[in-house]
C-alpha positions in Angstrom: 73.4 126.3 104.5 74.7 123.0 104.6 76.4 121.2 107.5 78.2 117.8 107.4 79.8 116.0 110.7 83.0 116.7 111.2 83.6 112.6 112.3 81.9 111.0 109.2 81.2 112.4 105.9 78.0 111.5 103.6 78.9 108.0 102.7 78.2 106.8 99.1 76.8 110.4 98.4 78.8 109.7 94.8 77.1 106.7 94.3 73.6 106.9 95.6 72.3 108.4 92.6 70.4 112.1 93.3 71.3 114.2 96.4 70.7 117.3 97.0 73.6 120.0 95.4 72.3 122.8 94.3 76.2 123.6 92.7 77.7 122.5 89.0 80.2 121.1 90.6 80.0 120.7 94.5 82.9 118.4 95.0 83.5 118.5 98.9 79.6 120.0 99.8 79.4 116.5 101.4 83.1 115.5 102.8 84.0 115.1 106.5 83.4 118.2 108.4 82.1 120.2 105.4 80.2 123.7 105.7 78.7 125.4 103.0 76.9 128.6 102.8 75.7 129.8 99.3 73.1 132.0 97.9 71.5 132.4 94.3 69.4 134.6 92.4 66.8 134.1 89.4 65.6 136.5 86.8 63.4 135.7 83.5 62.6 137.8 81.0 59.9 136.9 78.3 61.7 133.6 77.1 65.1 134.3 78.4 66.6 133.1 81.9 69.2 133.9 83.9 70.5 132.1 87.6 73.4 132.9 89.3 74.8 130.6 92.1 77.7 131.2 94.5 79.1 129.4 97.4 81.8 128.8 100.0 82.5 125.8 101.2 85.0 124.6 104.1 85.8 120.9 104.7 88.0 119.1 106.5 91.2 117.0 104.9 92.6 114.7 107.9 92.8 117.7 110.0 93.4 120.4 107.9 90.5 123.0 107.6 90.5 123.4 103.5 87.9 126.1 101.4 86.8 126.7 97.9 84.2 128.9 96.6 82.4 128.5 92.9 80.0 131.1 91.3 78.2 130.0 88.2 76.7 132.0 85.9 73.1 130.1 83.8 71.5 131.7 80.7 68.8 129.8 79.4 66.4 130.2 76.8 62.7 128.4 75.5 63.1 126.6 72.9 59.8 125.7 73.2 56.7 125.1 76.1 59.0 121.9 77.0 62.3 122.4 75.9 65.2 124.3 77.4 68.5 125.1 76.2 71.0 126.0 79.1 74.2 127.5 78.8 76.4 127.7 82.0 80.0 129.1 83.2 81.6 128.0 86.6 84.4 129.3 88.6 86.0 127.2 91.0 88.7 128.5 93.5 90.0 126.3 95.9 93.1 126.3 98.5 96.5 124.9 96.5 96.3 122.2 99.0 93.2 121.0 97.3 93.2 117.9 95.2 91.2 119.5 92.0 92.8 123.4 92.5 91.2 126.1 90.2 89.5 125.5 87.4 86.4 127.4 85.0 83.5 125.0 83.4 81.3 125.7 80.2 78.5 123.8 80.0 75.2 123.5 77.5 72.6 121.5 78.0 69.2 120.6 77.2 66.3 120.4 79.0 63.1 118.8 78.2 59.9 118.8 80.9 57.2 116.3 81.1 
């Protein structure tokens, strides 16, 4: 659960470099008034990997109570002891009043550990 003030949002939060967003996408997890609940769940087998995410956020547009939710769907798989390849598939829904509206992602990435 995250909880943002509903007088300021989280300034420079695109800007700052890291924060903390645990969605592929996560565009109003920090804006003025915003509430997000999500949940996730994590299964490996052997050299495979699998993570689903989904959340709901509301936030607030001038005074207008707004919502989206986005689910996304990671496989991933070893490549080797330190490198990962990731393949992931969002689903974003959000109000029509929304400035992005709905959209799907497919992602791949790598990812190497030191």
């Amino acid at each position: 659960y995250i909880k943002i003030d509903d007088d300021a949002a989280f300034p420079g939060w695109t800007s700052s470099g890291e924060t903390i967003d645990p969605f592929e996408e996560g565009d109003y997890i920090y804006a003025k008034g915003a509430e997000t609940i999500y949940m996730g769940v994590s299964k490996s087998f052997g050299d495979l990997s699998a993570t689903l995410l989904h959340g709901r956020t509301e936030f607030l547009s001038g005074t207008t109570k707004l919502d989206m939710d986005e689910t996304t769907l990671w496989a991933g798989y070893a490549l080797s002891k330190n490198l990962n390849a990731n393949l992931g598939y969002t689903v974003v829904n959000e109000t029509t009043a929304a400035t992005h509206g709905d959209y799907n992602q497919l992602n791949l990435t790598l990812a190497y550990k030191f």
